[in-house]
N, C-alpha and C positions, 0 to 999 in steps of 0.2 A: 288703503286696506279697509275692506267694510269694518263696520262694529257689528258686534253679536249679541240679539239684543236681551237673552237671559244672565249674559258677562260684559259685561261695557267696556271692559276693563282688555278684554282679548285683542282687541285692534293691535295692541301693542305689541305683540308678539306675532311672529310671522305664521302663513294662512297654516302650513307643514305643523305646528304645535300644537293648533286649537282643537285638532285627534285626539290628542295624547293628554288633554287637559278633560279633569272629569266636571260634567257640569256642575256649576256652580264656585269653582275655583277660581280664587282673583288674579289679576295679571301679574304673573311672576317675574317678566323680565326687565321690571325694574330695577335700576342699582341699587345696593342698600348701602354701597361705597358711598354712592354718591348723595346720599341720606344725610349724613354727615356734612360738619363743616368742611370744604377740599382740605386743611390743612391740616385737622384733626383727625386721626385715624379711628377706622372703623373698626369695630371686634365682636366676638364670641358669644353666644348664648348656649343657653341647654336646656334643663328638665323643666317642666309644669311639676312643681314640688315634688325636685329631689333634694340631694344633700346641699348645704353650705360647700360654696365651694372655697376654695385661695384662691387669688389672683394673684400669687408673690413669686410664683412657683418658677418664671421663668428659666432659668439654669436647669430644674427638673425636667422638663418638658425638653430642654434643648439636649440633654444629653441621653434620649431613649430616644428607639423608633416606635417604641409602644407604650400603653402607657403605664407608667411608673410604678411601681408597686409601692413607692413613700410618698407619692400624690396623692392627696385628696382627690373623690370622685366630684368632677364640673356637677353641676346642679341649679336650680333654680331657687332665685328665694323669695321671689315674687311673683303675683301675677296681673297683670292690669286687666279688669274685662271693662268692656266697651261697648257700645252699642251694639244688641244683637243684629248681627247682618251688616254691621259695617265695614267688612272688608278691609282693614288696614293694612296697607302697603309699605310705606316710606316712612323711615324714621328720621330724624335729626335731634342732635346735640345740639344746644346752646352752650357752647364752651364757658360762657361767664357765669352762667348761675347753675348747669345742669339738668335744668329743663328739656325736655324733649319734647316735638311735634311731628304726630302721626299722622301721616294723608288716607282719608275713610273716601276709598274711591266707590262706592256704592250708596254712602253718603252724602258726599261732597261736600266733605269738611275735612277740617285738620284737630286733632283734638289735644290739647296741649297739656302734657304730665308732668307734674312736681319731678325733680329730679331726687330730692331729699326725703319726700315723702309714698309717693308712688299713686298720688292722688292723680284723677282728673281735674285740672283746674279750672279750663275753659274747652267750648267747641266753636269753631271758627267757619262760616259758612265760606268756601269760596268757589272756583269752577266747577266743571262736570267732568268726572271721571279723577281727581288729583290722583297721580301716581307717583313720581320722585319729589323729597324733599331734601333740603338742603341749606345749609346755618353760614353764612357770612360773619365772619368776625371782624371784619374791613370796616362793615357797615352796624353790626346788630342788627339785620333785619333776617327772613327766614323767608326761602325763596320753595313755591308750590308752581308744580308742572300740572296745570288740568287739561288732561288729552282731550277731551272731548269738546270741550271749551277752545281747544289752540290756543292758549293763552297761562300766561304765571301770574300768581297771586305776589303781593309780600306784604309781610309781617313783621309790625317792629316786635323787636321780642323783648323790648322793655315794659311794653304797655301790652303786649296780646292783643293788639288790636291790626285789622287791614289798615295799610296804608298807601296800597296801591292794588285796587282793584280786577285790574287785568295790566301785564306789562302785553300790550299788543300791538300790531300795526300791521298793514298789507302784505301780507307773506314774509313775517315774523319770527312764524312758527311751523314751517308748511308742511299741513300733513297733520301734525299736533305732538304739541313736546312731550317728552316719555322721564327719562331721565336727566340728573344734571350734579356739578360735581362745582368748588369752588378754588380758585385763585385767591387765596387771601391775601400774596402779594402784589397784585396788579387790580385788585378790588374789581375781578370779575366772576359772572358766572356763567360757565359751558355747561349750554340744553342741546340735548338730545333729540330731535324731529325725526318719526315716520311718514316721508312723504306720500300717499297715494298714487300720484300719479304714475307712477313708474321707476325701475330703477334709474340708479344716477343721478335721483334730485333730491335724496337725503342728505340732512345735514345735519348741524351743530351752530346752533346761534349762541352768541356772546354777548352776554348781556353787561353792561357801565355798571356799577352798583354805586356810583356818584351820581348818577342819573336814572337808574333804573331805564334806559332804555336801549334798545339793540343796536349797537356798535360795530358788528360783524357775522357774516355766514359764511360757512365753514363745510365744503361736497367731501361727506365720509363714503362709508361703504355700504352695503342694502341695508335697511330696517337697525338703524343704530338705537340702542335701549341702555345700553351702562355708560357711567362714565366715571373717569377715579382720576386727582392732579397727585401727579408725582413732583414732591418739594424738591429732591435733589436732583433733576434733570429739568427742573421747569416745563415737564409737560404733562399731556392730558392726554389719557388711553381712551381709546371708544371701542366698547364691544358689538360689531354688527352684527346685529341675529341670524341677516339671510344670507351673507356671504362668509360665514366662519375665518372672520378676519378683526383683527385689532388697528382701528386706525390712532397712529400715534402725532398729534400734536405740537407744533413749538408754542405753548402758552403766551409766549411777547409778540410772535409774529404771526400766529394763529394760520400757520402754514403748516399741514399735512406733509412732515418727514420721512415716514417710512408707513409702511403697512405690512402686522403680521400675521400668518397663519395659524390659526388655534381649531379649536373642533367644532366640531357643527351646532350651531346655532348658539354663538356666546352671547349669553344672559345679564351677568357678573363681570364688575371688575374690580378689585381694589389695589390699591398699594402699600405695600408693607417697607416703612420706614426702618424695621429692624433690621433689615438684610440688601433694601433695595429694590427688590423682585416686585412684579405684578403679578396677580392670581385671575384666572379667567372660566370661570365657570361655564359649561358648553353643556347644555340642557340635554341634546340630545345623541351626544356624546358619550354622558354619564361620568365624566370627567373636567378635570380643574387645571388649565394649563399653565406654567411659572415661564415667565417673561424676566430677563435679565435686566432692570431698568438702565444699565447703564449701555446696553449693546443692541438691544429690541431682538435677542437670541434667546428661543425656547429652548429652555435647559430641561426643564422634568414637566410630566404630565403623570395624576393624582389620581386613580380611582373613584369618584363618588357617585354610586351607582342609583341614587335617587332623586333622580329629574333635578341635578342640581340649580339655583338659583343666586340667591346676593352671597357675596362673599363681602368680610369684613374683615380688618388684622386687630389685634390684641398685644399692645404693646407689654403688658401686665404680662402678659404668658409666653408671648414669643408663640402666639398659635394663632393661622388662621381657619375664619370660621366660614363652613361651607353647608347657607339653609337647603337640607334638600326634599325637596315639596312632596314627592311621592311618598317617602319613609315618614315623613312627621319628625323627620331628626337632623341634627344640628352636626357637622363631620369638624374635627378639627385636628388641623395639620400643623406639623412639626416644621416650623420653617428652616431648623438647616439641613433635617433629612428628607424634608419635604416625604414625609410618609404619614398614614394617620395615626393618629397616638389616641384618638375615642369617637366613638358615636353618643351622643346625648338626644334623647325623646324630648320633643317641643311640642307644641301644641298642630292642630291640624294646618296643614299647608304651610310649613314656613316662608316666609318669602325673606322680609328687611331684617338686617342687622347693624346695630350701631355699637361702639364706645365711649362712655364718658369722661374726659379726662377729670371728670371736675368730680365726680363720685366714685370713679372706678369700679363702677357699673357697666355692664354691657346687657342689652335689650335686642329681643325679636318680635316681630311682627309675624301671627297667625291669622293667615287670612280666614281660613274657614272657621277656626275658631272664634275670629272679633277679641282675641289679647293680643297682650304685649308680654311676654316672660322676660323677667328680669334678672341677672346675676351680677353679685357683686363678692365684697368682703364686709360688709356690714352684721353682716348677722352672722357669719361664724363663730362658733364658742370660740370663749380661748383655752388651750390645754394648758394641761401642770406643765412645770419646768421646777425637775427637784435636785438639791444638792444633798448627794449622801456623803455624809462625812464618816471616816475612820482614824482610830489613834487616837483621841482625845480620851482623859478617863470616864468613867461614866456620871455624867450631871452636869458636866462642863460645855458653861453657855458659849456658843461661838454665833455668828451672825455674817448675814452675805447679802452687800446692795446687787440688785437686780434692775439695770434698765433704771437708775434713780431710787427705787424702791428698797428698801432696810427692813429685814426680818432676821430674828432672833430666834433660837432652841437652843431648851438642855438637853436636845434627843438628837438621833441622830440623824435626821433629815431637816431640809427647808425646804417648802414648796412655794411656788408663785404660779400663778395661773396670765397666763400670757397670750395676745393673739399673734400670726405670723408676723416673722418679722425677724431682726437681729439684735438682739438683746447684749449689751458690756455688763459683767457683774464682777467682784469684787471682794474677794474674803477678808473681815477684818482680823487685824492680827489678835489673838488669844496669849496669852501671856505665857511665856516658856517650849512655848510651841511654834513651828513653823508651817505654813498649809502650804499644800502642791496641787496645782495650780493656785497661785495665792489672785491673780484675775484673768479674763480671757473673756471672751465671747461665746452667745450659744443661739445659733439658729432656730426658727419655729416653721413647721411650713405644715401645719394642721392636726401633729403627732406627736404624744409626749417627749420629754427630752427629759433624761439623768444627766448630773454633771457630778463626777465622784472626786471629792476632796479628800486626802489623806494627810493629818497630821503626824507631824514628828516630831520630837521632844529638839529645842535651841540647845546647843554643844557650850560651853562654856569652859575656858580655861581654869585649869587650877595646877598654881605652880609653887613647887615647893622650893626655897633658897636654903643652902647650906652656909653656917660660918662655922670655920674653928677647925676644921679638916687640911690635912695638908695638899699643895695642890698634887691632881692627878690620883686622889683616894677616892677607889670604888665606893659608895655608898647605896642604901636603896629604902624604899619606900613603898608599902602595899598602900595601895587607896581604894578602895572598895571592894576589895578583895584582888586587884590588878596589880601583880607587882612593878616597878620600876626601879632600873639599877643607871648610877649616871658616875662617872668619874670628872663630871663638871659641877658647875656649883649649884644648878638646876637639874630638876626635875619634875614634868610639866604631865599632867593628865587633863582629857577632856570628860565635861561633866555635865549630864542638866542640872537644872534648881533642885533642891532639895539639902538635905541635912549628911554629910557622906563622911562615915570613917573612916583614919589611916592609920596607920606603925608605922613607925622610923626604926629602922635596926641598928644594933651599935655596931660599931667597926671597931675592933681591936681593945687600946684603951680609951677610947673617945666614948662617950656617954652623950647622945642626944635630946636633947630639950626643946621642946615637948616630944618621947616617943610614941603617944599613941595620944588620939582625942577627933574630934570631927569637926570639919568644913561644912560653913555654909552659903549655897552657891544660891544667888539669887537674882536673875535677870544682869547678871554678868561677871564679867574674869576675878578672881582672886586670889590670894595668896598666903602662905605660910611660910615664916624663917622658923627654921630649926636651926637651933647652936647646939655645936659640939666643945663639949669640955674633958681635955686630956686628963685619965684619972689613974690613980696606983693600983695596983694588983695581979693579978696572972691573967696572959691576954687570952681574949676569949676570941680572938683570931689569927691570922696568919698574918706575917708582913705585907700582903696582898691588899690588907683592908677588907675583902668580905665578913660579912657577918658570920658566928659563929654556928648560926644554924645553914647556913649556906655550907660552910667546908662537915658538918655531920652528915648531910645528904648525900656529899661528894663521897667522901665515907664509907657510908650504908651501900654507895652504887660499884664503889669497888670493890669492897668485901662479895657483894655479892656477884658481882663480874668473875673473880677467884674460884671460890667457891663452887661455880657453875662451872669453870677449867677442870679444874682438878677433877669433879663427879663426870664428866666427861671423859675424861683420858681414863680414870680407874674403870669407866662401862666398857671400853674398846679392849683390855688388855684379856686374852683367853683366857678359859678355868684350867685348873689341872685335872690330869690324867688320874681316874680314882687306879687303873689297872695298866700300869708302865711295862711295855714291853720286855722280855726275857732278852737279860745282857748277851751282848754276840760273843763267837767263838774269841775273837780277837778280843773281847772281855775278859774271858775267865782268866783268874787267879791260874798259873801253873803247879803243876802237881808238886806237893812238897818230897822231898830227895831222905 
């Protein structure tokens, strides 16, 4: 396939695309899967300075088809610029330290960025055209595809320095390697070759990464450009641009298994460890096809209507991320409704995306821009996370560990400021009091959290004991105004702390000692004996034993029970006749004789 010679980078993608590509735009159909280390997954970017985003969110994101309204909005919180016009294409993680290396395919170099800092540290001269890059953790070395060159760079990525100039030999690379993706259990790395010459001689070389040299060639399908290793199948996906088909891999026998159909012109591919699936970006489709990794069965196809290109998963969010180079934005999908859940604005042309397991950062490559947008959790504020308390009197200090953390008030809140995450806290106990929730747990995912505590006063036994009564004699007891009658030798009330008065009533001729006086309850049970002493005089009860105010009431309620009979019956009985009828004939007196 010729090169174009205002875009070098175009050869890569089949002749059908270079239409549709506006001049000056880098080669898009590199992987940015395959950017990454194979066994490290790829993910998500977003805005040129938008918000802080979460990266914690995943359960959020898993349980909406759109996106969340308790999510945070994705954003950018960095931005790497680069050499103006350098086209950067391909990303990689260094899984050990976090570093990143970008292939500047208009520069021919790779240019290698702090992971922790977001500096440029070094620029790495190597072939012509670098388009995919890719992190070995087998080896620590960091493996560059230069198309124009037909040849791979590596890089120890201990020292940043080359250590193998070109991996090359007599048809190697034939055509000139695009993409590549890693086995880090078999310590190899599958490239991706655009052959020229005609269909049917493209392939996939396997490069030793104990030897850096090529080991194996591998006849995929037209213009192969992505490539992504699946850990839990042990194999390797190939997106071929010209024939809208995924050639699938056995990574130990590097024999082509099956072949599947996706949409025109697949660009992208990655694998998503959190469900299995393969995602396939089809440029001119406008769409992202989901491959079953355990079946090679397309299950869902994904709207992305803007000249989609690398696809990455985000283990952090359970979302993957789809650059798509027309829009300038970043699509990211729900991987169990496989639907989009947001668009995010990137810089111009997105192509590469990667994730960093070692920052939890995730990075894009804008090609026409020359950045790298970076998102992570680094720089998100942390939010309040406050406990209001209730029921405590007012001035009473209470305190609540947070997450480790111990804070105290005489008011009625505590506040901690916290970034996402899952926070155990802990009310300490206050004296007399109980808390509800007294500990638990409180989630953070980028939005304040209240946690409301409500005090209530500890219950406290207080029992009163009777001697000197006979047994089976009613007795009773007011305690704080609550009366209590017990015809046992206890009678028991619940109290908090505090100072609390009671009456003992007499019964008959019994006199109690002490009858009145006050309890004091203090952080636990107590007690009062009252003695009864039988004494002389007219009883002031009934043989019942109640107190003698108990039978006045009984009393007062019959009197007035009567009383209300009687005015009752006297209202029903009729009035008299003021004007009584004239006695009948059979009345009258007879006439006296």
């Amino acid at each position: 396939m010729p090169a174009s010679a205002d875009a070098p980078h175009r050869q890569i993608v089949p002749v059908a695309l270079a239409a549709l590509v506006i001049a000056g735009a880098l080669a898009l159909p590199f992987v940015m899967s395959i950017a990454t280390a194979g066994a490290a997954p790829v993910s998500p970017a977003a805005t040129d300075g938008g918000a802080a985003r979460d990266l914690s969110l995943a359960s959020v994101y898993r349980q909406t088809s759109s996106s969340p309204a308790s999510a945070p909005p994705l954003g950018v919180l960095a931005t790497v610029n680069l050499a103006v016009g350098a086209s950067p294409l391909g990303v990689a993680v260094d899984t050990s330290d976090g570093d990143l290396y970008v292939s500047q395919s208009n520069a021919s170099t790779v240019a290698v960025i702090s992971g922790s800092t977001n500096d440029v540290l070094k620029t790495l001269p190597v072939g012509l055209d670098p388009t995919g890059v890719a992190y070995n953790p087998a080896n620590g070395e960091v493996y560059v595809a230069n198309f124009l060159s037909g040849n791979v760079s590596v890089i120890d990525a201990s020292s940043n320095t080359i250590i193998t100039a070109a991996v090359s030999a007599p048809d190697a690379f034939p055509g000139g390697p695009v993409g590549m993706t890693v086995d880090p259990n078999n310590d190899t790395v599958f490239v991706t070759n655009q052959d020229a010459s005609g269909p049917g001689n493209d392939s996939v070389s396997v490069i030793a990464g104990s030897s850096n040299t090529v080991a194996a060639s591998i006849l995929v399908g037209a213009d192969p450009i992505a490539a992504a290793f699946d850990a839990a199948t042990n194999s390797v996906y190939v997106a071929n641009s010209n024939a809208s088909s995924v050639s699938v891999i056995n990574a130990t026998t590097n024999l082509v298994t099956a072949t599947v159909a996706v949409g025109r012109s697949p660009v992208g591919v990655a694998y998503d460890e959190g469900n299995g699936d393969v995602y396939v970006s089809n440029f001119l489709s406008n769409n992202t096809t989901v491959i079953d990794g355990a079946t090679t069965a397309t299950v869902a196809s994904v709207s992305t209507p803007g000249l989609p290109v690398g696809v990455a998963y985000s283990p952090a969010l359970s979302l993957v991320a789809v650059a798509e180079e027309s829009l300038g934005k970043t699509t990211f999908i729900n991987d169990t409704t496989n639907t989009v859940v947001e668009n995010v604005t990137v810089g111009s042309y997105p192509v590469g995306v990667a994730y960093s397991p070692v920052t939890d950062e995730l990075y894009v490559t804008n090609s026409n821009s020359s950045t790298v947008s970076v998102i992570g959790t680094a720089l998100i504020p942390p939010v309040s996370v406050t406990f209001s308390e209730s029921g405590l009197p007012a001035g009473t200090s209470w305190s609540v560990t947070l997450g480790g953390n111990l804070q105290s008030s005489t008011g009625t809140s505590i506040s901690f400021n916290e970034s996402n995450g899952t926070y155990s806290y802990t009310v300490s106990p206050v004296p007399g009091f109980n808390a509800t929730p007294p500990s638990g747990a409180v989630t953070v995912q980028g939005f304040p959290q209240t946690v409301a505590v409500t005090f209530g006063p500890f219950s406290y036994g207080v029992r009163f004991v009777e001697s000197g009564l006979p047994a089976g004699t009613l007795w009773s007891v007011i305690f704080n105004g609550t009366p209590g009658v017990s015809d046992g030798s206890t009678i028991t009330f619940a109290s908090p702390n505090g100072t609390i008065p009671f009456e003992v009533g007499t019964v008959g001729n019994y006199t109690p000692k002490p009858s009145i006086g006050n309890v004091t309850v203090s952080g636990g049970p107590t007690g009062v004996s009252i003695s009864f002493t039988n004494g002389t005089g007219p009883s002031s009860s009934s043989s019942s034993g109640l107190p003698s105010w108990v039978w006045i009431v009984v009393v007062v309620v019959v009197i007035a029970a009567v009383v209300g009979v009687v005015f009752a019956l006297r209202s029903r009985r009729p009035p008299a006749n003021p004007n009584p009828p004239p006695p009948q004939a059979w009345q009258e007196k007879p006439p006296t004789q």
